[in-house]
VOFI-737424 format. One line per 2 residues: number of its first residue (from 0); for each residue x, z, y of C-alpha. Coordinates in steps of 0.25 Angstrom, whole numbers, plus 5000, padded with zeros to 4 digits. Example, Ala and Ser with C-alpha at 12.3 -4.5 7.8 and 13.67 -1.06 7.14 Angstrom:
REM VOFI-737424
0) 5049,5031,4982  5055,5029,4996
REM end
This chain:
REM VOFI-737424
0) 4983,6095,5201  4987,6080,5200
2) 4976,6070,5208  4970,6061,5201
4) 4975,6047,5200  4969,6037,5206
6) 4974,6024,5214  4978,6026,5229
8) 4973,6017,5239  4979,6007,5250
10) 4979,6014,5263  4966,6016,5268
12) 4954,6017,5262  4945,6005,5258
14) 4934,6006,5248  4936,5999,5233
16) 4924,5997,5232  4911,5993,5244
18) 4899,5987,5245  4889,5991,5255
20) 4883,6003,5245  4897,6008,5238
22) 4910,6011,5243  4923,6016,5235
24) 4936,6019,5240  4947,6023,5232
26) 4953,6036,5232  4960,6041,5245
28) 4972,6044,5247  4978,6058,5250
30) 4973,6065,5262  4984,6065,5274
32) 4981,6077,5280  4971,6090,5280
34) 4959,6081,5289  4949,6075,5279
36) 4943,6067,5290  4947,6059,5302
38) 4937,6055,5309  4924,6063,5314
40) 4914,6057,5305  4925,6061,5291
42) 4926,6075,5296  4911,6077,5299
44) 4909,6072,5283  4919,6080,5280
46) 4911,6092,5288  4898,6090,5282
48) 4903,6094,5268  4913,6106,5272
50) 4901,6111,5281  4894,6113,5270
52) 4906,6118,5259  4903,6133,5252
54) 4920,6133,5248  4929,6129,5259
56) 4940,6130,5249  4935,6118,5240
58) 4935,6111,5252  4950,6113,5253
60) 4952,6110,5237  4944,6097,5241
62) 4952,6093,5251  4964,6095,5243
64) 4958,6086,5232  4955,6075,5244
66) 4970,6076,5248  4976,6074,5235
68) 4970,6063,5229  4957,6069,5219
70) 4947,6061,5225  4947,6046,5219
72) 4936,6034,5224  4925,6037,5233
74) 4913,6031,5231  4903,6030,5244
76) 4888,6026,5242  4876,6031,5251
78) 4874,6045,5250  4887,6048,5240
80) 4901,6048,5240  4906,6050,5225
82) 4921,6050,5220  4929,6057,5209
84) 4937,6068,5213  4948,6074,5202
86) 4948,6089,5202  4955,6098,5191
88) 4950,6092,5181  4953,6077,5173
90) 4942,6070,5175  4937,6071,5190
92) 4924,6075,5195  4914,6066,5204
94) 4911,6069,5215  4902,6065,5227
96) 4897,6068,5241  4881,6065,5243
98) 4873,6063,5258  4862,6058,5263
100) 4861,6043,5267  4855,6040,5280
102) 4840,6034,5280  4835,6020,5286
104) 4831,6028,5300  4845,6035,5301
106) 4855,6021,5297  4843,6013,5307
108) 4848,6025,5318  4864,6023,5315
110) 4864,6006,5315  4855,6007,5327
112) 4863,6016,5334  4876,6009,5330
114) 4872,5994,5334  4866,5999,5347
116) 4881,6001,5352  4893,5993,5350
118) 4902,6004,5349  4896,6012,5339
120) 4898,5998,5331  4912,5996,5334
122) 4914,6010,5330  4908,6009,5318
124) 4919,5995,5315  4929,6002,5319
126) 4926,6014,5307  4922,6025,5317
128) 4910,6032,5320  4904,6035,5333
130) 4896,6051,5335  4886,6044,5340
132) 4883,6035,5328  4884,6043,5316
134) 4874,6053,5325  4864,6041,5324
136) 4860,6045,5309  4866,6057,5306
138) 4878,6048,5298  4887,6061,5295
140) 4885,6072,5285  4882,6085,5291
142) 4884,6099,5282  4876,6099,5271
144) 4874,6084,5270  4886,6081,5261
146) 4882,6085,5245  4894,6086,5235
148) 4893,6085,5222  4904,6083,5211
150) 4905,6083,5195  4915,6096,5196
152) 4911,6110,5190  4914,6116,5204
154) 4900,6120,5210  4906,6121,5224
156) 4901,6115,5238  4907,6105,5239
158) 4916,6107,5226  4931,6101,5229
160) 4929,6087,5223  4918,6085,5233
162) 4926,6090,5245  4937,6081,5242
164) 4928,6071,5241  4922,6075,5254
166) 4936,6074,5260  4939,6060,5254
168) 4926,6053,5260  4929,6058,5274
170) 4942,6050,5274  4933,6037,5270
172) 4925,6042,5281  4937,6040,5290
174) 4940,6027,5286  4926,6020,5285
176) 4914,6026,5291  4905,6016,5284
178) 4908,6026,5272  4900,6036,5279
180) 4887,6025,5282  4888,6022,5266
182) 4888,6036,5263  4875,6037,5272
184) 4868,6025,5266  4872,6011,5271
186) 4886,6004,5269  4894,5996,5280
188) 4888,5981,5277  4874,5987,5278
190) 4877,5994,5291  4886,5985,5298
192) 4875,5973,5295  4864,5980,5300
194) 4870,5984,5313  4876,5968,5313
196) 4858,5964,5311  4853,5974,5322
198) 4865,5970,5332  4859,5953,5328
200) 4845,5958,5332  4848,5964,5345
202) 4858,5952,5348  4845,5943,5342
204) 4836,5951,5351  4845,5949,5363
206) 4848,5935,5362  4831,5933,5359
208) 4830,5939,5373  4838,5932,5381
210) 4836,5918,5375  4827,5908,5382
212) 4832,5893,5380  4825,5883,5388
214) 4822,5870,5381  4830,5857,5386
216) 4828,5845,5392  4828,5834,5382
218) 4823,5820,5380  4813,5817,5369
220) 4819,5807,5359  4807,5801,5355
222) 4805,5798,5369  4818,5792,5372
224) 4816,5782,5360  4802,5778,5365
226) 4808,5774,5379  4820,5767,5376
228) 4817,5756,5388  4817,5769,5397
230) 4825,5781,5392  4825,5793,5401
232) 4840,5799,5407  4845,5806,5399
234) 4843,5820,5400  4852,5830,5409
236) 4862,5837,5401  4859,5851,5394
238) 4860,5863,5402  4870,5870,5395
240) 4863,5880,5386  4862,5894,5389
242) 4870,5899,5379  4880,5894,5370
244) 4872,5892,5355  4879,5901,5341
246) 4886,5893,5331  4879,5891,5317
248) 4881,5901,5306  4894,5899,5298
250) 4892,5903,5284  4904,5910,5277
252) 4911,5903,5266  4924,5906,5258
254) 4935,5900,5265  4926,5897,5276
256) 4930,5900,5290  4925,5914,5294
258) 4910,5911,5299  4911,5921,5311
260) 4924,5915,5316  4916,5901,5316
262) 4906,5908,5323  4914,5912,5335
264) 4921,5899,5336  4908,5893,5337
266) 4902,5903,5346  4914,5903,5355
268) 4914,5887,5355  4900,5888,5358
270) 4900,5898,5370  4913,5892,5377
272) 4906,5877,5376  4894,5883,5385
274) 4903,5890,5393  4911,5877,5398
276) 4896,5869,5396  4889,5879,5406
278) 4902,5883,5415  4911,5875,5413
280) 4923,5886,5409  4928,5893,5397
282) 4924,5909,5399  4933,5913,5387
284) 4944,5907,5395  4946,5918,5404
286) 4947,5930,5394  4958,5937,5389
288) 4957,5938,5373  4953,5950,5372
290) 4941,5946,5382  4937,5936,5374
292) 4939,5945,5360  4929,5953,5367
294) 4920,5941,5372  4920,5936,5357
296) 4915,5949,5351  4905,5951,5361
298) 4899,5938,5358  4897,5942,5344
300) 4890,5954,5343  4887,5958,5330
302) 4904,5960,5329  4908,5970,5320
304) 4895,5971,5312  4898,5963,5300
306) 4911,5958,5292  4915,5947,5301
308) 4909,5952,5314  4917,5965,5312
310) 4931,5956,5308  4926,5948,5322
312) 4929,5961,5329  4942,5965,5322
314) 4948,5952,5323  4945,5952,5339
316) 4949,5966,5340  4963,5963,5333
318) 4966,5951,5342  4964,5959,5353
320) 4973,5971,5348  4958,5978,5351
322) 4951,5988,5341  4937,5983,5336
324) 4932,5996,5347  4938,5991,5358
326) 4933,5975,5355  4918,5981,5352
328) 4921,5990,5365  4924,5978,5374
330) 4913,5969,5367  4903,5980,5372
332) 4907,5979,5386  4907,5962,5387
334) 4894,5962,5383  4891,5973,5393
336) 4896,5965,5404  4909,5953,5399
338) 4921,5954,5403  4918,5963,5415
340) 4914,5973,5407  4927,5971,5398
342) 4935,5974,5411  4926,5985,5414
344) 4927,5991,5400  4943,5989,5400
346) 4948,5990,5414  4947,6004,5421
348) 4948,6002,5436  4948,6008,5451
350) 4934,6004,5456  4935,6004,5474
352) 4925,6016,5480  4913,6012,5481
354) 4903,6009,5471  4908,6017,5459
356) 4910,6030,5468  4895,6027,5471
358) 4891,6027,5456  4894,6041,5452
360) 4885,6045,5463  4874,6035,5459
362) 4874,6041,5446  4873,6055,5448
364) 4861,6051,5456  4855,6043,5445
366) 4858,6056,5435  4869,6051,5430
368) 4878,6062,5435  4894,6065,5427
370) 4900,6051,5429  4916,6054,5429
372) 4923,6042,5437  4935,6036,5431
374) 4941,6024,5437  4928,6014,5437
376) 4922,6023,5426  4911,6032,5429
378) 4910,6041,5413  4901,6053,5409
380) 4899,6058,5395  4894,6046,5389
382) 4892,6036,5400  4901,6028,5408
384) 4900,6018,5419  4913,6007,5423
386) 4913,5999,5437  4917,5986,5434
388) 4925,5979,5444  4913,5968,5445
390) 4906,5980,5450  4896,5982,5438
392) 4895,5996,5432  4895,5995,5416
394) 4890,6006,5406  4898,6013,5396
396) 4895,6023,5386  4901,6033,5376
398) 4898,6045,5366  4901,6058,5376
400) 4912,6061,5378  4919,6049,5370
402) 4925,6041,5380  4923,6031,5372
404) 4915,6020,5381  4906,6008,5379
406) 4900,5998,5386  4885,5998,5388
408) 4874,5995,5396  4874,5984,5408
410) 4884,5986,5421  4876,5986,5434
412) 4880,5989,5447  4872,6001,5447
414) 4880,6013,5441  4867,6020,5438
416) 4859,6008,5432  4872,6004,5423
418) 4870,6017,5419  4856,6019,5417
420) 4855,6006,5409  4867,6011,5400
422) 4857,6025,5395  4844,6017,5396
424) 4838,6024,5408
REM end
């Protein structure tokens, strides 16, 4: 049977089409092997319709059609995924895949779960998918969730057109997870600026917390016109304020500079100015440039939740031969602790007897038995606490049994109230 003709894409897959409710891709090219899914979340898609399948031999017919070239567009919309898939006859046959989108309470349980860790964001940029997040709301199909239905005579479940259809969308699965959150009910611009306006209320709540300006000393104009004869001294200069004040909005205009890159030279101007003004010396001179990479993203931190926040991070990462992981990685441990906690994060070391062979001790006491010592690493299934050479114990944790470790929590000097702070004891 010939496969029907239709234009081949570049490399890659990018969509010909997207707006925030409808994404098309062009057809795919030829499968490159027998897997019809690379990562967890493809295959478990790919699970939830053969799970579910009454002929495993039109699965294989299907994947056959998937490998040579029968499926052409894919369009993605909340709840459906629709393409035209050439069989044995002329014309082809539409075909489409349904689900069932999430409700407000199951999207308001994912972004909550995704904003409260910096991981799980940095993840999500970096196209992947934490266990632990797509639990949050039940975001992947389980058997029987997945419904075929295709314009073919074959009465089949599911018929081979929507097998290979099946097959198809797992590989954009692969490529672009926000494919998945579409099919669920949202698209990436209205996810990415909701976790970007819940991650500004918390920073607004924060800052409303903390901030207390005291009025200044000043001279009344009025008064220093009406006694000309007999003006006071003048005034003793201004403290220095507390904190460096933000730059003005820049608004973005065609052939404008970029308004996020003013934004940083003005916030970087700003901060340096009240360093030399309050201390007299220049903090940023001391760090390496992967130091102050990280310095710069932490100071921003709605990075990587919108367009020009996300190409921030990129463009760091890339002039630190980083990945966006590693930057959002080493941005969670300065603001756990500056660039101690940097070391602590990026330099395993031989800590003297004495307080850290105390710790595992200390712990067991406290119930927090099963601490494996490594170095000046102290790790369980999902926990992990690091000595830093200033003597300060710092929290990290994990999914169990990852070994993927994050900053979190606030180092003490206590290994057992580092800890107990870290799972809200």
């Amino acid at each position: 049977m010939t496969p029907p003709a239709h234009p081949r894409p570049r490399p890659g897959i990018s969509p010909s089409r997207h707006d925030d409710q409808r994404r098309t891709f062009p057809a795919l090219d030829a499968l490159a092997d027998d897997e019809p899914a690379a990562t967890w979340w493809g295959n478990a898609w790919v699970e939830a319709l053969e799970d579910t399948a009454l002929d495993p031999a039109r699965l294989v017919r299907g994947r056959a059609y998937a490998a040579t070239g029968h499926v052409a567009a894919i369009t993605v919309t909340p709840g459906r995924v629709m393409a035209y898939v050439q069989g044995s006859r002329a014309r082809p046959y539409r075909t489409e895949i349904r689900l069932r989108t999430l409700t407000d309470d199951d999207w308001d349980d994912f972004l909550s779960a995704a904003a409260a860790r910096p991981e799980h964001i940095a993840a999500l940029l970096d196209k992947d998918v934490p266990h632990a997040l797509a639990s949050a709301a039940d975001l992947l199909p389980t058997p029987g969730d997945l419904i075929p239905d295709c314009s073919c005579p074959d009465d089949g479940y599911p018929c081979k057109h929507a097998a290979a259809l099946c097959y198809q969308t797992a590989r954009l699965l692969d490529e672009d997870p926000f494919v998945l959150f579409l099919m669920r009910g949202r698209g990436e611009r209205d996810i990415l600026s909701d976790l970007s306006s819940r991650n500004a209320t918390r920073a607004a709540a924060e800052h409303s917390a903390t901030a207390s300006a005291a009025p200044l000393p000043s001279v009344s104009a009025e008064d220093a016109v009406a006694r000309r004869a007999e003006l006071p001294l003048l005034p003793p200069p201004f403290p220095a304020p507390p904190r460096p004040g933000r730059p003005p909005a820049y608004p973005g205009a065609p052939g404008a500079p970029d308004p996020l890159a003013l934004d940083l030279l003005a916030s970087e101007a700003a901060a340096r100015a009240h360093a030399l003004l309050a201390t007299g010396q220049d903090p940023v001179a001391v760090l390496t440039p992967w130091q102050d990479a990280v310095r710069l993203a932490a100071a921003h931190p709605g990075s990587g939740l919108t367009a020009s926040t996300r190409a921030l991070y990129r463009d760091l990462a890339a002039a630190t031969d980083r990945s966006p992981t590693e930057l959002a990685r080493a941005v969670a441990a300065w603001r756990q602790g500056g660039s101690a906690a940097l070391s602590v994060l990026e330099e395993p070391w031989d800590p003297p007897a004495g307080p850290f062979d105390r710790a595992r001790p200390a712990l067991a006491a406290a119930d927090f038995p099963g601490f494996r010592p490594w170095r000046n690493h102290l790790s369980a299934r999902s926990l992990q606490l690091r000595l830093g050479r200033d003597g300060l114990w710092y929290g990290y944790e994990s999914d169990p049994d990852r070994e993927d470790w994050w900053p979190r929590g606030t180092p003490d000097t206590d290994p057992v109230g580092a800890l107990t702070a870290l799972v809200g004891r």
